[in-house]
C-alpha positions as CSV (number, residue, x, y, z in Angstrom):
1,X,29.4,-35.1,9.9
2,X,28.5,-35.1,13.5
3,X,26.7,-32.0,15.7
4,X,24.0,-31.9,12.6
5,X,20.3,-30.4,13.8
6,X,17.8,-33.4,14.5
7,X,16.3,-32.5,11.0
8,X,19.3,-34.1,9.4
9,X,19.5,-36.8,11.4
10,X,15.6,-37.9,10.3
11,X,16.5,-37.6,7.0
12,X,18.8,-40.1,7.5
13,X,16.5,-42.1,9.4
14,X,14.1,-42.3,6.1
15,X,16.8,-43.2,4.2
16,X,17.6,-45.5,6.3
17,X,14.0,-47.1,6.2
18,X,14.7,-46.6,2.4
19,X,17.5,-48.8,2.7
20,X,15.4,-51.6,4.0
21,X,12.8,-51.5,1.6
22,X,15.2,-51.3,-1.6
23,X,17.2,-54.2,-0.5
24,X,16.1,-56.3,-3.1
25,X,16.1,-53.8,-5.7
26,X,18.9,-53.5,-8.6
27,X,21.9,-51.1,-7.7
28,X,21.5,-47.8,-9.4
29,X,24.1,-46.6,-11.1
30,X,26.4,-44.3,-8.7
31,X,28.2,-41.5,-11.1
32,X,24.9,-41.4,-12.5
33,X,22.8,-40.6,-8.8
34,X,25.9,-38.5,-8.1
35,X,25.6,-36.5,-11.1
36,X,21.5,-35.8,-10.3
37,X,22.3,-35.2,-6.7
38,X,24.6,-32.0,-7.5
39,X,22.4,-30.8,-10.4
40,X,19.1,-31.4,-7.7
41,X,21.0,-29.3,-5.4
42,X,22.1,-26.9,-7.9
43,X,18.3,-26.2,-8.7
44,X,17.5,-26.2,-5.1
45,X,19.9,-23.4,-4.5
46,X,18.8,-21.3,-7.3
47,X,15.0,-22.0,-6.2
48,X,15.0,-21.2,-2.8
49,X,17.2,-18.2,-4.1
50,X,14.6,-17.0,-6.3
51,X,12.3,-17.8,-3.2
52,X,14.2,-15.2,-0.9
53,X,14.2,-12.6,-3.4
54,X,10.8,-13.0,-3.8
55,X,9.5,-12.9,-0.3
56,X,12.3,-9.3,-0.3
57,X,10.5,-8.0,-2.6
58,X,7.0,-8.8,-1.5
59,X,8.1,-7.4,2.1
60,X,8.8,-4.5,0.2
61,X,5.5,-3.9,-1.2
62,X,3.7,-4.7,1.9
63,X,5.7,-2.0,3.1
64,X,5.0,0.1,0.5
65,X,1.3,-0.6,0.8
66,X,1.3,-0.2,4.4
67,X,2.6,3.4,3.5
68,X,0.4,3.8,1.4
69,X,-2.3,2.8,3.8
70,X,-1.5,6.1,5.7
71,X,-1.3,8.2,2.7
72,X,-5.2,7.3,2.1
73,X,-6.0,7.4,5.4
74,X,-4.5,11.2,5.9
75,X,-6.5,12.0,2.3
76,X,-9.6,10.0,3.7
77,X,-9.6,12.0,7.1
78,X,-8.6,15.3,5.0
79,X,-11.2,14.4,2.3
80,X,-14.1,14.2,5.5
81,X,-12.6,17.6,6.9
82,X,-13.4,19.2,3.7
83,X,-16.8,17.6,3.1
84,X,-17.8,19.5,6.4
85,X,-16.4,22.3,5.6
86,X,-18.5,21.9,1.9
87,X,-21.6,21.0,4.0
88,X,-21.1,24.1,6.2
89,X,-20.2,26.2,2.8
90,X,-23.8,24.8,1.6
91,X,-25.6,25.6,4.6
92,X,-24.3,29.7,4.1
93,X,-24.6,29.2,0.8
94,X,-28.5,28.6,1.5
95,X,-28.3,31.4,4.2
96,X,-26.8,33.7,1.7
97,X,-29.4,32.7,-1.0
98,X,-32.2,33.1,1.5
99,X,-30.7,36.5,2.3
100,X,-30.3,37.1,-1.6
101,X,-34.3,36.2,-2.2
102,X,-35.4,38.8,0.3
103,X,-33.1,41.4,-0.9
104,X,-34.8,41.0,-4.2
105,X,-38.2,40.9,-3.1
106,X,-37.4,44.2,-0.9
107,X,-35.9,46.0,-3.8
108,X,-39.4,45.0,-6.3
109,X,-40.9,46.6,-3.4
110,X,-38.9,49.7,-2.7
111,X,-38.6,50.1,-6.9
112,X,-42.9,49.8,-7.1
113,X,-42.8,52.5,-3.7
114,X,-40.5,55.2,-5.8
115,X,-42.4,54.6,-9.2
116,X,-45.5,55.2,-7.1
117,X,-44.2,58.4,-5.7
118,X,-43.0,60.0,-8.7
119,X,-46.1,59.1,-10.4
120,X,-47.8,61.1,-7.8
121,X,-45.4,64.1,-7.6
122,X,-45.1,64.7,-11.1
123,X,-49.5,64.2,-10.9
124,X,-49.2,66.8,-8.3
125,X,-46.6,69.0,-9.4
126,X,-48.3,68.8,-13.0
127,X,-51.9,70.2,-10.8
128,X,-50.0,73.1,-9.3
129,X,-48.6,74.5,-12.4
130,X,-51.8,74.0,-14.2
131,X,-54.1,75.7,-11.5
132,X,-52.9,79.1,-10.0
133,X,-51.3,79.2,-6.7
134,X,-53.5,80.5,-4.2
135,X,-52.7,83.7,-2.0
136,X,-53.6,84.4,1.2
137,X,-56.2,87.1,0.0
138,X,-58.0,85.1,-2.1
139,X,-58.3,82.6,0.5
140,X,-59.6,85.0,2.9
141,X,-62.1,86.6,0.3
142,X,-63.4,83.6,-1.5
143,X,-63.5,81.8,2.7
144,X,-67.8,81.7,4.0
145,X,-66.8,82.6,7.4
146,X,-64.3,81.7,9.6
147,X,-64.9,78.7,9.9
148,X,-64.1,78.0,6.2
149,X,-61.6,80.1,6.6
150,X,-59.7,77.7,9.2
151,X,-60.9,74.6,7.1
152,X,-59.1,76.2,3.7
153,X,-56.1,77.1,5.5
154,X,-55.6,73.6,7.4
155,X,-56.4,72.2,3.7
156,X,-53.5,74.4,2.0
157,X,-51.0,73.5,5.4
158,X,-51.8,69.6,4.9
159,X,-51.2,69.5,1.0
160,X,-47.8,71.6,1.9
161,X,-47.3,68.7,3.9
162,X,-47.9,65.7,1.8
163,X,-45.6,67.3,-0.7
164,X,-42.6,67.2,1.5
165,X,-43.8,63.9,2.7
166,X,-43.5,62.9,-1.2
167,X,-40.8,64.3,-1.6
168,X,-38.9,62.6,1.0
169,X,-40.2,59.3,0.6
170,X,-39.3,59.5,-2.8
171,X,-35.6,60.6,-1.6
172,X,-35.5,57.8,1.4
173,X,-37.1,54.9,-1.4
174,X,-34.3,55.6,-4.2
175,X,-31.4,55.4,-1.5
176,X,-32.6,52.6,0.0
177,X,-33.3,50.7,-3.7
178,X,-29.7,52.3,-4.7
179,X,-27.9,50.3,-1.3
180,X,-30.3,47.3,-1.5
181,X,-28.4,47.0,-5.3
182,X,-25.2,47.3,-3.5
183,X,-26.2,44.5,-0.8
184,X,-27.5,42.3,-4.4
185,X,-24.2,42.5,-5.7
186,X,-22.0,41.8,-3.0
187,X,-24.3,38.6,-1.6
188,X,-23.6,37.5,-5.6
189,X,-19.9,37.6,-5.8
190,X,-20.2,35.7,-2.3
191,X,-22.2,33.1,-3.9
192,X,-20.1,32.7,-6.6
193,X,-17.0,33.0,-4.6
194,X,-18.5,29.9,-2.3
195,X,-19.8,27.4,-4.9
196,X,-16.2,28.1,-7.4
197,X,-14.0,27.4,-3.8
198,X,-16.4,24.3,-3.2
199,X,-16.4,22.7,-6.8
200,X,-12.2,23.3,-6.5
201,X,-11.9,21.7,-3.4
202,X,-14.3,18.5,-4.8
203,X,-12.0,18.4,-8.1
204,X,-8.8,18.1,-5.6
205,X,-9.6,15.3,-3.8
206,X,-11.3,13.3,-6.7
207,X,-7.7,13.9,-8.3
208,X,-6.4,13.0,-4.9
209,X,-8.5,9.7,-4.5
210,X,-7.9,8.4,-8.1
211,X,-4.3,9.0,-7.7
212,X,-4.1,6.9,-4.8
213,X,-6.3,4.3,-5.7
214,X,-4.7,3.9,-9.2
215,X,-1.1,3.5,-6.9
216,X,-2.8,0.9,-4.3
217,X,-3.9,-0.8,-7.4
218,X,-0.6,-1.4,-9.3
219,X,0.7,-2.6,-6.5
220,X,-1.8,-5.1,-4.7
221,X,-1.5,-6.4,-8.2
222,X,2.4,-6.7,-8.1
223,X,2.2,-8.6,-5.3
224,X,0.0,-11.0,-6.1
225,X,2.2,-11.8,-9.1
226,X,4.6,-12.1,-6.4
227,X,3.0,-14.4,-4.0
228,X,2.0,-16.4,-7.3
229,X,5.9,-17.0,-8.2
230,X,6.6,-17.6,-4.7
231,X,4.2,-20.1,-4.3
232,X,5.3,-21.6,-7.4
233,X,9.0,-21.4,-6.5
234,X,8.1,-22.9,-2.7
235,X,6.5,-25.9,-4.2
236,X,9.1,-26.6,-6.5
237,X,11.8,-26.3,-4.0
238,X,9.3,-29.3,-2.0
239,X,9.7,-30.8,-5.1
240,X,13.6,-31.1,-5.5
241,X,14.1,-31.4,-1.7
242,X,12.1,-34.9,-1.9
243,X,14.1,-35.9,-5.2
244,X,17.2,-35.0,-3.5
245,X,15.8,-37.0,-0.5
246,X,15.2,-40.1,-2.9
247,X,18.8,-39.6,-4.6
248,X,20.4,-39.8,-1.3
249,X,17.7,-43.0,-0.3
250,X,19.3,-44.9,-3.8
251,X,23.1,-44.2,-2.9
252,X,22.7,-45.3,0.8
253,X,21.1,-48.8,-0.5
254,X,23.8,-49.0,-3.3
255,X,26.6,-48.2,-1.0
256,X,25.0,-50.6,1.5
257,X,24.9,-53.3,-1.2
258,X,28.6,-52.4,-2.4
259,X,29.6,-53.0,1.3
260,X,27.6,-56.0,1.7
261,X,30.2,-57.4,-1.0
262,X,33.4,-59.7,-0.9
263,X,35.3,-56.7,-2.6
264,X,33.8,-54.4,0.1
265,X,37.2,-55.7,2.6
266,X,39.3,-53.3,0.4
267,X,37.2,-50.5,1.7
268,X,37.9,-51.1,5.1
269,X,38.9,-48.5,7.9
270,X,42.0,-47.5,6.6
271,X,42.0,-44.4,4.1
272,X,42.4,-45.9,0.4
273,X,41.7,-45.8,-3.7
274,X,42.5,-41.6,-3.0
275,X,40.1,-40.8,-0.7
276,X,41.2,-40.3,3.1
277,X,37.8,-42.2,4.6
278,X,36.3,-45.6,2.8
279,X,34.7,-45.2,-0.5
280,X,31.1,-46.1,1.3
281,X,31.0,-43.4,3.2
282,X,32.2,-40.5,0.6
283,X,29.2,-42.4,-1.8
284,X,26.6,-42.1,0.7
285,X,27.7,-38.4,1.9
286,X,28.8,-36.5,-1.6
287,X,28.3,-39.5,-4.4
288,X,32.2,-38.4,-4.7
289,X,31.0,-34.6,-5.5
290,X,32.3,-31.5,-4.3
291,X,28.7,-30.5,-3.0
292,X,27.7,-26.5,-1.7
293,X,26.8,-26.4,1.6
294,X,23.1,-27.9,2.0
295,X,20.6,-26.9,4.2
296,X,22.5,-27.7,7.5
297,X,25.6,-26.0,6.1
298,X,27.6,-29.6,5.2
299,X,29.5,-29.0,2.0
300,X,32.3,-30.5,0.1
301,X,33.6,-34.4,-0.9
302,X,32.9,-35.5,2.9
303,X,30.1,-33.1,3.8
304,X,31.9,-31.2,6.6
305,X,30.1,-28.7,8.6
306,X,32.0,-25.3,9.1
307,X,32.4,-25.3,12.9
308,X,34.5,-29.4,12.3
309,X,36.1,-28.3,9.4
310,X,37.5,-24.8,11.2
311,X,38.2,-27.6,14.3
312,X,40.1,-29.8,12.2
313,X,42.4,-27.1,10.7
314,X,40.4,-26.1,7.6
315,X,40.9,-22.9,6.4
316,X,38.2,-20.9,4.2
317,X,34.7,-20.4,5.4
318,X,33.9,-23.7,3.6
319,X,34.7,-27.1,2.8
320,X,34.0,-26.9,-0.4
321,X,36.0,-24.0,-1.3
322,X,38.9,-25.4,-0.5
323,X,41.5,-28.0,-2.7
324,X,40.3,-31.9,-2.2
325,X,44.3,-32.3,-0.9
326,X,42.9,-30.0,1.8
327,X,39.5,-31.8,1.9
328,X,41.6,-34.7,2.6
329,X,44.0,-33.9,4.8
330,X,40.9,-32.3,7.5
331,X,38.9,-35.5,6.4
332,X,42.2,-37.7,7.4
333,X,42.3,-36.0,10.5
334,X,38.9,-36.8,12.1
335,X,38.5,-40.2,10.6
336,X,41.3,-40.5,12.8
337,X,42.0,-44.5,11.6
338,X,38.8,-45.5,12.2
339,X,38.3,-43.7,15.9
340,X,36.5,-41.0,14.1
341,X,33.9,-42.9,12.2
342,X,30.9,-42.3,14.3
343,X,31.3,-38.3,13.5
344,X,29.7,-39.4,9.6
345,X,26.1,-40.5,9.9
346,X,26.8,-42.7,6.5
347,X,29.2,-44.8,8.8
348,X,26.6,-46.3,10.2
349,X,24.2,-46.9,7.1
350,X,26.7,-48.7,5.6
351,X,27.7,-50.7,8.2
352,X,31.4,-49.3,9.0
353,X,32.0,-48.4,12.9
């Protein structure tokens, strides 16, 4: 039919150089270039079927992949937040274990100070209760002067003193080793309650990142296998569209031949043997099949495009779904007894204007 895209028309155009080179060649069989023509087309359908389906489902995946793309990105940026926050866990950790090391050393020391001073107030307290406790009269009588005198009571003042001295650092020691304990156990639990948060926190996003990677796996394989079958359903629709394209070359050159014949006359302008344009024509359009639309959206016996065939009184969205009477009667009405002729590319290929 007429109003096809300039693609159409160029396939005609090689078939018509087709035509030119197979003039000498033995006319192929019609029914039988018919018959491959609809199965070709068949196949073609079903191919570049399969072909849409496959580039769905790959646009699918690539936008599941794309999501997933985020999701990592969000875990990647979340698993970086919570290295720092590791990092800066370590660095208190080391604060904390520095503080930890000193307590320690501290308590040795304060532990060492309050075994000293026991050692020397039980020495001391042992002396006084083995000697008997001076009195100020003996002092005075056993004194060589005053001088002594002085000298013995300063001497009994000072050791006073360096008992109660004792004593209290003894007292101050064993609070200060019973609080440095406390300070030892707490700066523990904090280590342990830092490194257990950490190692949970590392264990989640390990989980996290396997998860994800294991899911961005499964599917960059998937659509591979994908792009694999679509490659291999594109080539093979090249494939049928240039056998279609050499079907349609061999019916052109035999229907050129048939009209190139003395018995040709009987197909002349005028509808006849039940078909409502000459026999050439439906050959070189259909081979006399009730095609599906092809790419350009011609379909039925005379390859009528949907916006002619709704012109022309068709009803339906489609030639081809319609009754051949029907096919006829629209085909009838734009030959038009021969005024029409030029709307069928074929017309010209096989020489009927």
């Amino acid at each position: 039919m007429n109003l096809r895209p300039p693609v159409i028309r160029r396939r005609f155009a090689v078939a018509i150089t087709a035509v030119a080179l197979l003039a000498g060649a033995a006319v192929v069989p019609l029914s039988s270039s018919a018959q491959s023509l609809s199965q070709l087309n068949s196949q073609l359908g079903q191919t570049q079927s399969r072909a849409n389906t496959l580039s769905s489902s790959i646009a699918s995946l690539d936008h599941l992949i794309s999501s997933l793309n985020g999701q990592i990105t969000i875990v990647q940026t979340r698993e970086a937040e919570v290295r720092g926050e590791l990092a800066a866990d370590r660095s208190r950790l080391a604060v904390v274990q520095g503080a930890l090391g000193r307590e320690q050393q501290l308590l040795a020391v304060l532990r060492a100070r309050l075994a000293r001073a026991r050692m020397i107030l039980s020495s001391q307290l042992v002396s006084n209760y083995e000697s008997s406790k001076p009195n100020l009269v003996t002092v005075v009588l056993d004194a060589h002067g005053f001088t002594d005198l002085l000298n013995r009571l300063h001497y009994l003042h000072t050791a006073e003193q360096q008992q109660q001295t004792l004593i209290t650092i003894t007292r101050t020691a064993k609070t200060q080793a019973d609080a440095a304990a406390v300070r030892l156990a707490q700066l523990e639990a904090s280590d342990r309650q830092i490194a257990n948060s950490a190692a949970i926190q590392v264990r989640a996003l390990a989980g996290m990142n396997a998860l994800l990677s294991s899911r961005q796996g499964a599917l960059q394989n998937a659509r591979a296998a994908q792009q694999t079958a679509l490659a291999a359903a594109q080539e093979r629709g090249r494939t049928l569209q240039a056998a279609i394209a050499r079907v349609q070359a061999q019916q052109a050159a035999a229907a050129l031949a048939a009209a190139q014949t003395p018995s040709s006359a009987a197909l002349g302008p005028a509808p006849s043997g039940g078909w409502a344009i000459p026999y050439a024509i439906v050959l070189c359009e259909s081979g006399g099949q009730n095609l599906p639309p092809n790419s350009a959206g011609a379909s039925g016996y005379y390859q009528i495009i949907p916006s002619t065939w709704r012109l022309f009184g068709g009803t339906g969205p489609a030639a081809y779904l319609a009754s051949k009477g029907e096919q006829d009667s629209v085909a009838s009405r734009i030959w038009n007894g021969g005024a029409g002729a030029s709307n069928w590319v074929c017309a010209g290929i096989v020489g009927i204007h």
